[in-house]
Residue, then its C-alpha position, 0 to 999 in steps of 0.5 A: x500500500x503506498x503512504x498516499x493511500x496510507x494517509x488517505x485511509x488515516x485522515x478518513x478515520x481522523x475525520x470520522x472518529x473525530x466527529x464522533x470524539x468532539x467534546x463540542x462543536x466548532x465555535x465561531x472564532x474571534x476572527x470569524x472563522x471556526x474555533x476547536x480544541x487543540x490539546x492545551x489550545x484553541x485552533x482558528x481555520x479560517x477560509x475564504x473560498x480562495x486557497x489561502x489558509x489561515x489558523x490563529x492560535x489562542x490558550x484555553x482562555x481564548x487569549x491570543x498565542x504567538x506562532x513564531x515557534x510553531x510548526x504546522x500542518x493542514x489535512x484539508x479534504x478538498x476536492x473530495x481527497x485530503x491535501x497535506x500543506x504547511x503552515x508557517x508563523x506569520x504576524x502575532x498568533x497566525x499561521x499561514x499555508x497556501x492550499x493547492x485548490x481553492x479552499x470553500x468555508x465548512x471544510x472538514x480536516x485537520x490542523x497537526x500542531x507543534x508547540x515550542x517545546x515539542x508537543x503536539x496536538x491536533x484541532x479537527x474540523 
């Protein structure tokens, strides 16, 4: 089996049991996109129907988090098959990615994070 359909098949069981696991729905964000748990965070995608990404990072308060030391990764299913991309710090507590398809408002995935101190935890939408 190739990691492409490896990774295929595990995003497709992160997104079912992942719906099923959620502790509460997606929240609408500070900066209008969806808010969603993240281990000890809050993950912010927000979407514009162009393939720019945007993730804002908050605590568990909602209080904004700097992203310069924090690496991440999108999996967005976009066009019906899930897209690996990206994202880098940008300004304050946004990370940014360039997604290889325009990317529609209500999408389902996943955002992997890792902290500064190398933890990791994943935001699913």
């Amino acid at each position: 089996m190739t990691t492409h359909r490896l990774a295929t098949i595990a995003l497709s069981l992160v997104l079912i049991t992942g719906s099923i696991a959620l502790a509460h729905e997606a929240a609408k964000g500070r900066n209008g996109g969806l808010r969603v748990d993240a281990g000890n965070y809050h993950t912010e995608l927000l979407v514009d129907g162009t393939t720019n990404v945007a993730v804002f990072l908050s605590d568990v308060d909602d209080k904004p988090i700097p992203a310069k030391d924090f690496k991440a990764t999108a999996i967005l299913v976009i066009g019906g098959k899930p897209q690996r991309f990206a994202l880098t710090p940008a300004e304050g507590s946004k990370l940014v990615g360039t997604a290889p398809m325009p990317v529609k408002p209500g999408v389902k995935g996943a955002v992997q994070l890792t902290a500064p101190d190398g933890t990791t935890a994943q935001g699913k939408f």
